[in-house]
N, C-alpha and C positions, 0 to 999 in steps of 0.2 A: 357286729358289735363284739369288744373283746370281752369273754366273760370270765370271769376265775370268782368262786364262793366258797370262802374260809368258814369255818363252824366254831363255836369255841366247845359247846357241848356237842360232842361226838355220840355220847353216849346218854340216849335219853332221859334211862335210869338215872341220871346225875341231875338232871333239868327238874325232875318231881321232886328228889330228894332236897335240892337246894329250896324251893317251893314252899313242901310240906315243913320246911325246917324255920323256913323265913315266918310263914304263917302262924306255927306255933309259937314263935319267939315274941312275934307280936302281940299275941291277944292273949299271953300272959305275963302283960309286963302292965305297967298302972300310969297313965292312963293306958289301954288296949288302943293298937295301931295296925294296920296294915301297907304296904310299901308300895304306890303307887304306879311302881314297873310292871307292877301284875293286872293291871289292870287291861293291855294290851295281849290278848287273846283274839280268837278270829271276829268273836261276836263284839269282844272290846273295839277291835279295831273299827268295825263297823258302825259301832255306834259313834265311837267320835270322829268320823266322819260327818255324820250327824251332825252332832255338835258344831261342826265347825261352819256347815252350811245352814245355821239358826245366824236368823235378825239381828237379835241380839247378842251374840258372840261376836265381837268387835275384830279377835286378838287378828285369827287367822286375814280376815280382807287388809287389815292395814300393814300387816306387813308383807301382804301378797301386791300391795301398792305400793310398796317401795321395791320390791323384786323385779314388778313389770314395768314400771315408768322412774326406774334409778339405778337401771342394769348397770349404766358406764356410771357411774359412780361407786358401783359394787366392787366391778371389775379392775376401775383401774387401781384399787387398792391393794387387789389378791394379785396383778399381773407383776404389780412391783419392778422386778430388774429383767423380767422379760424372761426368764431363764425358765426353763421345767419344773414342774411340781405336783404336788400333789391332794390334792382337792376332797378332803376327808368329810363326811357331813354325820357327825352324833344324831342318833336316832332321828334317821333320816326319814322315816315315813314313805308317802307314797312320791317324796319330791316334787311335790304341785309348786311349790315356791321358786326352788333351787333350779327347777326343768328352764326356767326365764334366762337364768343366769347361764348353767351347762352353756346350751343354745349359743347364747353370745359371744363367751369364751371359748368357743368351736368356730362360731364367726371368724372370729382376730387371727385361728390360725395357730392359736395356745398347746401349747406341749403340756398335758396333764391328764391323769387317771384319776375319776373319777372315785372312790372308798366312802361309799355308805354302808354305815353301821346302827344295827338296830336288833334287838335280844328278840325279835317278832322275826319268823323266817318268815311267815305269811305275808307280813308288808314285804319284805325283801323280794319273795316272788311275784309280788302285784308292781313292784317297782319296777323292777326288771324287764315283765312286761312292755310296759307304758314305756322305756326308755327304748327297749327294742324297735317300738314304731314309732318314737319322738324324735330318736337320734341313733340313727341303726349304726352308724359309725365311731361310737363312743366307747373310749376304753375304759373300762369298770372292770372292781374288783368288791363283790358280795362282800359285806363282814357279819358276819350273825354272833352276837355276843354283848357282854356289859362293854362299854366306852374304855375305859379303861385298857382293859387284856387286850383287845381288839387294836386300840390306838396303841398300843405294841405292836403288835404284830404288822401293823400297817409301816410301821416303823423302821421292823425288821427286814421289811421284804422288798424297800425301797429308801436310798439315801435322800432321794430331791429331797428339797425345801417341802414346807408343809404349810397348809392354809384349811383350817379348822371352821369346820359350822356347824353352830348350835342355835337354832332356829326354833321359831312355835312359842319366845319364852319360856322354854323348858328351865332356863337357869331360874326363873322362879316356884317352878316344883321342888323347891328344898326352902327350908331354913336360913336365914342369912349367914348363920356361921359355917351350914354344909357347903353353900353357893361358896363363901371366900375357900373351904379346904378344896371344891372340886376346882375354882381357879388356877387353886396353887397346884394342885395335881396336875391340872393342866397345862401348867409352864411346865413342870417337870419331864414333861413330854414331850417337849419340844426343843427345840433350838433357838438362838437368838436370830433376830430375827423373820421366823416364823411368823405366820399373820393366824389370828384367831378373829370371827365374825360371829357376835353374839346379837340375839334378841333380847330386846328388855319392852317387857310391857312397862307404861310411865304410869302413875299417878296424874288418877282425875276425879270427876264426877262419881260419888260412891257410886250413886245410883248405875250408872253406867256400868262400873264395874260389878255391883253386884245381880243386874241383870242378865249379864252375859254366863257367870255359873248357879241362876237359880231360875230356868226359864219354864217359862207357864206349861210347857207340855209335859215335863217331867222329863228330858231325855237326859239330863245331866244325871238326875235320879238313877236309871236306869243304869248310866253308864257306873255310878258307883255300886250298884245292889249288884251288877251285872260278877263284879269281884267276889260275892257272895257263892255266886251262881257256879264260878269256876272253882272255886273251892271244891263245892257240892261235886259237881261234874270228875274234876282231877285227883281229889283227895278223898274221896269218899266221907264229904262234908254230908250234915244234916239240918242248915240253916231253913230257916223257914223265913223268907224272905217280906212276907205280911207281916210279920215281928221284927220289922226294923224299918226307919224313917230314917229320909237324906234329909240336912238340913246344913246350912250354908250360912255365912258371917264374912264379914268386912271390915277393918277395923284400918280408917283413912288414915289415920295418925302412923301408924306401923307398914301399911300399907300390905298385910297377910291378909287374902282372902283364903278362907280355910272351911273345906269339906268335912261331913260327919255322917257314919251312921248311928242313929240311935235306936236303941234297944225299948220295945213297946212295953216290955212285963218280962216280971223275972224269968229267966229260960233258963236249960240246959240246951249247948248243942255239942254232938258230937261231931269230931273229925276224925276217921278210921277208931281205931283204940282209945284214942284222946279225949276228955271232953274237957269244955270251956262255960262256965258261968258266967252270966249275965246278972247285974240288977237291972229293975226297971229304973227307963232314962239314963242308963250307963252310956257312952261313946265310943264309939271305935271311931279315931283319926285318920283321916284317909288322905288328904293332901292338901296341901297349900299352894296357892297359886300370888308369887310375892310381885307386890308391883313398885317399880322404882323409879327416883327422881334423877336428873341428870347427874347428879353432885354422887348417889350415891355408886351408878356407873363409875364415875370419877375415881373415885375411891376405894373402887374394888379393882380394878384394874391396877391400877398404881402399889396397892399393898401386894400385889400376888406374881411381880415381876412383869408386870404388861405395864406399855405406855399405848393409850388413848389415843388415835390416830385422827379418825374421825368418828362422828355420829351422825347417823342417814335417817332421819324420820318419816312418817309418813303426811301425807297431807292435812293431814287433821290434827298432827303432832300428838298422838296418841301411843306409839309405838317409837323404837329406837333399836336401828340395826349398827351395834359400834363396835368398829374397826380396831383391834389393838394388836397393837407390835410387841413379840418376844423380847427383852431387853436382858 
């Protein structure tokens, strides 16, 4: 395997500082928020792992069932003109999806480097791993960093063509007007013709949907207190984590499904020098998981310089991996 691993934070000291600075900024702003990137730590990661392998968590199997039984429909969209390129995947995780596709696209014989990017070096190293004895002949190149800088640099350090994945519905961890700026950003990184391959969790059954982020053992809990936790650990936090309730909402019409933690009784807590008041039942915002209908796919694509290529569902038409071309 070829390896090369890019860092964008070289220097750790900058990694807490951005942190400690993101976390203050949050939970003293009205409502009180925290940024969902941080939730991926070694124990984060672990948990949603978890997560992904609960009953009830739809997202991850359906579109792991379009990965495994609609590789050549994946493929032959990113193969395009047959030419060389470059195969970038946004917080790439451990690749359990994308390892289907690699695989295939090393089948055909495809000229392509692999650039998964993910602000976790931890996954990056578990990735790496598994790809070592999945596909010991695969050329890859680490990106450790935000999406952004990274899809620079990946930019920089290679002219091919580019074909883009953003998988897990992560484009639903944002807002709908951040989801249309991070599209637009993401033409701007690109070139015409470029292929981008997004996840969209669809609108369904609330129920359904709000089972999958409020599941009976608490691990979704967990994974959100778990931000709490790194806080305490990295920042020299003093949360008391019994003084705070996850609690979860769905609202089919908008199609936001949106995490919280809430605050049990008035508290102080401190962070290093800092402290931050609580009332009781106050909220800290912690993410949104937006779910969307075909049309508004449609829509987002179209306003942000992409045309709509195709859309790959999965069997249960639950899910929606869609194909859009740089125009």
């Amino acid at each position: 395997m070829k390896l090369q691993l890019e860092t964008l934070y070289k220097n750790r000291e900058n990694v807490h500082e951005h942190f400690l600075q993101d976390v203050l900024d949050g939970l003293n702003q009205n409502p009180k928020h925290l940024q969902s990137k941080y939730f991926y730590d070694k124990k984060g990661d672990a948990l949603f792992q978890d997560i992904m392998a609960m009953p009830e968590y739809y997202v991850t199997r359906c579109e792991m069932d379009i990965f495994q039984n609609k590789t050549k429909d994946l493929a032959t969209e990113i193969l395009a003109d047959g030419s060389a390129f470059d195969l970038i995947e946004l917080g790439a995780g451990d690749a359990s999806k994308s390892l289907h596709l690699l695989k295939y696209l090393q089948k055909t014989g495809a000229k392509f480097t692999y650039m998964p990017i993910d602000i976790s070096g931890n996954i990056l190293e578990v990735l790496h791993q598994k790809l070592q004895s999945h596909i010991p002949n695969l050329d890859i190149r680490l990106l450790e960093g935000d999406y952004f800088e990274m899809l620079q640099k990946a930019s920089k350090v290679s002219s091919r063509r580019k074909a883009v994945l953003f998988l897990g519905s992560n484009i639903g961890n944002m807002e709908l007007s951040e989801a249309s700026d991070f599209c637009f950003e993401l033409r701007k990184n690109l070139n015409k013709n470029d292929i981008a391959l997004i996840g969209f969790d669809l609108k369904k059954d609330p129920h359904t949907i709000l089972n999958a982020y409020n599941d009976p053992k608490g691990i979704t809990a967990s994974f959100n207190l778990n931000l709490l936790e790194r806080i305490n650990r990295e920042l020299d936090g003093r949360f008391d984590l019994d003084k705070f309730e996850h609690f979860q909402n769905y609202d089919p019409l908008s199609g936001a499904c949106r995490s919280y933690l809430v605050s049990l009784e008035n508290q102080k807590v401190n962070i290093g020098i800092h402290s931050i008041d609580f009332k009781k039942d106050e909220v800290i915002y912690m993410e949104v998981s937006q779910k969307f209908s075909v049309e508004d796919i449609q829509n987002l694509s179209v306003s942000n310089g992409f045309k709509l290529n195709k859309t790959i569902m999965d069997s249960k038409k639950w899910f929606a991996d869609a194909i859009w071309t740089a125009v």
